[in-house]
Structures are given as C-alpha cells and as structure tokens.
C-alpha positions in Angstrom: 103.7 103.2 112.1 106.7 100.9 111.5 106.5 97.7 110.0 107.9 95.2 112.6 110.5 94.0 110.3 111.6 96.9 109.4 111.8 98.2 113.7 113.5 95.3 114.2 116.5 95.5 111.3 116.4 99.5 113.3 117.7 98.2 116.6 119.5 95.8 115.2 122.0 98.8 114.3 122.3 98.9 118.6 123.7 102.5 119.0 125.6 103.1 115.9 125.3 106.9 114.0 123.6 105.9 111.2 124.7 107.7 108.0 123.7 107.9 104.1 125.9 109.2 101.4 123.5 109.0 98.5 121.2 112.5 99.2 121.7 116.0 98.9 123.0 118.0 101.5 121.5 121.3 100.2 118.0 121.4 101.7 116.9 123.3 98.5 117.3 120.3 96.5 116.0 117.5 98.3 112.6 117.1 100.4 115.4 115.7 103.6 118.9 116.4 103.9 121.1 113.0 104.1 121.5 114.3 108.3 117.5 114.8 108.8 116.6 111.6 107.4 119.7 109.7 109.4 118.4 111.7 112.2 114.7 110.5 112.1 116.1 107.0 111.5 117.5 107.5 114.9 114.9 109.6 116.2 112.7 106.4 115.7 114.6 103.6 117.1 114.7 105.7 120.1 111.4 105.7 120.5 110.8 102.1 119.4 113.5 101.4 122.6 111.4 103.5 124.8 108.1 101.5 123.9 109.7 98.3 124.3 111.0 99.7 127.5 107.3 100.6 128.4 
C-alpha cells in the first residue's frame, strides 16, 4: 500500500519515463537494477491511474 502522498507526488510525474542514476545496473550487486525499480515506480502509478479510473 502507497502512502497517499507519496501516490500523489507519482502521478504528478503525468507520463514521463522515470529514471535513477544512483544504482547499480549489474543485478549481482544490487537487490534492483536502476531499470526494475524505475519500472515498478511506473508499474504503480499505472495502477494507481487504473483505481482512480475505477
């Protein structure tokens, strides 16, 4: 569960590709990849769209 505040500062970012410079990209090294964890960002304001759609 998302905090509110935190779902709404997500869609504030509309449809932008979100991206994060500061991780790893070797998967050996890190518990998520800078792309899996920009992709789950996304992954959930998708959804949070979809509910609010509901």
């Amino acid at each position: 569960m998302l905090s509110a505040e935190f779902a709404d500062d997500l869609l504030a970012t509309g449809e932008e590709v979100l991206t994060h410079s500061i991780g790893e990209q070797d998967p050996r090294k890190t518990v998520l990849t800078e792309d899996e964890f920009c992709s789950r960002l996304m992954a959930n304001r998708s959804r949070i769209r979809k509910a609010l759609e509901a």
